[in-house]
N, C-alpha and C positions, 0 to 999 in steps of 0.2 A: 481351167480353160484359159488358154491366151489372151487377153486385154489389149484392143486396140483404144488408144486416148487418142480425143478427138476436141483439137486445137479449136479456141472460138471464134478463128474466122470462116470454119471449115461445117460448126453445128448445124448451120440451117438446112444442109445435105445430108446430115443422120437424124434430124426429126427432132434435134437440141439436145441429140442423147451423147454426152462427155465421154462414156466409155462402152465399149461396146465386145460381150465377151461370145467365143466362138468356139467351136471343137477345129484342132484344126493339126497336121504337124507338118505343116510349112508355110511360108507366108504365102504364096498362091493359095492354098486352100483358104487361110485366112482372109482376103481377099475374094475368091469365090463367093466363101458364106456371108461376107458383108453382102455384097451385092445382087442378094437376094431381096432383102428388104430397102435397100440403100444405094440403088444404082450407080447415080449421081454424084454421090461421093465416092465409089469404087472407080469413077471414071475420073475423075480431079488426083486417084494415085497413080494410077496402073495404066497403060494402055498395048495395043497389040503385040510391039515391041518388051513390054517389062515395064518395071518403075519409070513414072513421066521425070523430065528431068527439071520440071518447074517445082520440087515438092522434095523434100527426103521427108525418108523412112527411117527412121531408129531400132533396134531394138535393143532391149535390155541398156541405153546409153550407148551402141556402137553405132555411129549412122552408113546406112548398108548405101553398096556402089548400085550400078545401074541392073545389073545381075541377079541380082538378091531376091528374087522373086525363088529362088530353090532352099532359101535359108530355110533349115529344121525350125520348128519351134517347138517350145516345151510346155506343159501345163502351166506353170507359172512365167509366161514370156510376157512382157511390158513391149506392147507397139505402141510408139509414138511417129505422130503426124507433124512435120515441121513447115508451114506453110511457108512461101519466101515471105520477105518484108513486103508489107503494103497490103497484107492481107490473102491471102490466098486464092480469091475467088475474083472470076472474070463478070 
């Protein structure tokens, strides 16, 4: 399943949990299924528009444009969360 890492200015909105694994084959679904359990931090990445643009998104080491919310992912995909400097969280 795809592994979202979850940066530690970002844990207190997934419940302190580092990594967080999902069925998923794209990163919108990835996305979705966080935001089942995990609203809040679903809403610090994504918003109505696509990816916010206070935050990249990585996967597998590429960090994806504003778009990227249609990227395939694969069973073994690496999402990373890049929070900006100064901590990510308002």
């Amino acid at each position: 399943m795809p592994v979202l890492h979850v940066p530690a200015p970002l844990r207190s909105l997934s419940g302190g949990r580092e990594r967080i694994e999902v069925e998923a084959a794209t990163l919108r679904e990835v996305f979705r299924a966080v935001a089942v359990e995990y609203p809040e931090l679903t809403a610090r990445i994504v918003n109505e528009d696509g990816l916010r643009p206070d935050i990249a998104v990585a996967i597998d080491g590429s960090i994806l444009d504003e778009g990227g919310l249609t990227e395939s992912v694969r069973p073994d995909t690496e999402i990373y969360l890049v929070p900006p400097i100064g901590g990510g969280t308002r």
